[in-house]
N, C-alpha and C positions, 0 to 999 in steps of 0.2 A: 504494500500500500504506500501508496505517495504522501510523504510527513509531511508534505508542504499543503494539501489538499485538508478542506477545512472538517474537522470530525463533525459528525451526525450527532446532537444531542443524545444525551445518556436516557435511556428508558426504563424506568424503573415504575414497580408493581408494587402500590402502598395498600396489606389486604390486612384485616384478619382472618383466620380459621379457627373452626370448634364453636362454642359456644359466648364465647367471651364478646359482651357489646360496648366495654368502655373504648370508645376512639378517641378522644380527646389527643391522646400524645401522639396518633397515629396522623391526625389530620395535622400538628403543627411540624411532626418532619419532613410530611407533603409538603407544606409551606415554603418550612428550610429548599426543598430540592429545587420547589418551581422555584422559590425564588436565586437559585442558584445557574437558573438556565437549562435544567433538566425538565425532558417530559414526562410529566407523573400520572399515570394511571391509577387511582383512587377508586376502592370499591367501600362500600356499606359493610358493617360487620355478619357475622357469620357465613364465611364462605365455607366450600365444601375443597377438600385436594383437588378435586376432580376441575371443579369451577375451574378453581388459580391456573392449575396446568391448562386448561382450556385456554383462559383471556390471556395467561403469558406467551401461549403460543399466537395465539393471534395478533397479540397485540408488540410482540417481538422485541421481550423488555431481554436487556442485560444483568437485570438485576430485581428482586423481590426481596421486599421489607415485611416482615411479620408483626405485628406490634401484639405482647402478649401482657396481660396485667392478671389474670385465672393462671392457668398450669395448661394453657392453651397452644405453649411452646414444645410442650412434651409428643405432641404428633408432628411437629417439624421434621423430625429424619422418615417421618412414610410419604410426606410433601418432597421431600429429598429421592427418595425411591422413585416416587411418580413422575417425574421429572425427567431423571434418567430413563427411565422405561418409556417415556416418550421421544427420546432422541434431544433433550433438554436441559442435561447433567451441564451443560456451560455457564446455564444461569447462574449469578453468585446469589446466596439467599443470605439473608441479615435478619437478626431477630433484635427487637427492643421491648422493652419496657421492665416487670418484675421477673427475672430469671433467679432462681434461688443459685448461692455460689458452687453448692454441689451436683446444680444438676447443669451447669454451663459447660465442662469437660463434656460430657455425654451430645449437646449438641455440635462441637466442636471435631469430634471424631467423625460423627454423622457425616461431614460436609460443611453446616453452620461458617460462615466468611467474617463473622462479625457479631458482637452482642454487645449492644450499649443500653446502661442502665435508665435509670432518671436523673436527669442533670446533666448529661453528655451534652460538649458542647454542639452548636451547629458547624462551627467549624474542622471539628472530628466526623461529625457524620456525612457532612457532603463528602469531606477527604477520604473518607472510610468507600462510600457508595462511587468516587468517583475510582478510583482504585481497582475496589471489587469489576465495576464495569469495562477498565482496561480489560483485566482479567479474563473475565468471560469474553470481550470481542477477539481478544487473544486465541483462545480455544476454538471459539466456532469459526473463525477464520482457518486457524489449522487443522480445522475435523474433526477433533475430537467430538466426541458423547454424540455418533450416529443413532439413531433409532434403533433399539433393543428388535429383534425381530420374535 
């Protein structure tokens, strides 16, 4: 790819999953991102895996933000599964909000790219999201994570 040629806005999936409906922390790091110049995809709380992998596919994000404040982060590595099994393992997926400190190792081996608490600043989270985004356009540029047949 030509460095000099100007990159596409970062795409990122601001969702929750499970049953948890506090959005509050979820819509202000929508905020952060729009207003950092990224394109943010924003859903209504309780999605399904199925849903996210659906709209991520469509909507052809680099990146998916979870915002958990339940134990709604604890199904993130089957969102991580479903992903890969859709030919989708490039997405980088980031979790925020209450993650307890023993159960952050476990999303982190998953796949997990990122977990910021409460108080993260915004300028760690775009940094963190813009990053993760390299990342994944890195991979699906190079082919990784084809569709699982």
């Amino acid at each position: 790819m030509d460095a000099t040629r100007p990159q596409p806005p970062v795409r990122v999936l601001v969702t929750k999953i499970g049953l948890d409906g506090h959005d509050r922390g979820s819509r202000i790091v929508a905020a952060y991102l729009r207003d950092a110049g990224m394109e943010v995809i924003y859903t209504p709380p309780w999605q399904t895996i199925e849903a996210v992998v659906d709209l991520a596919l469509q909507e052809d994000v680099e990146v998916i933000g979870i915002s958990s404040l339940a134990t709604d982060h604890l199904i993130v590595p089957q969102l991580l599964s479903a992903l890969r099994g859709a030919g989708l393992g490039h997405i980088a997926v980031l979790v925020g909000g209450i993650v307890p400190e023993d159960e952050r190792a476990p999303l982190i081996e998953a796949g997990v790219k990122g977990i910021f608490g409460p108080g993260t600043s915004r300028a760690l989270v775009v940094d963190q999201v813009t990053q993760a985004a390299s990342e994944a356009r890195r991979l699906r540029n190079a082919g990784f994570w084809e569709k699982a047949s």
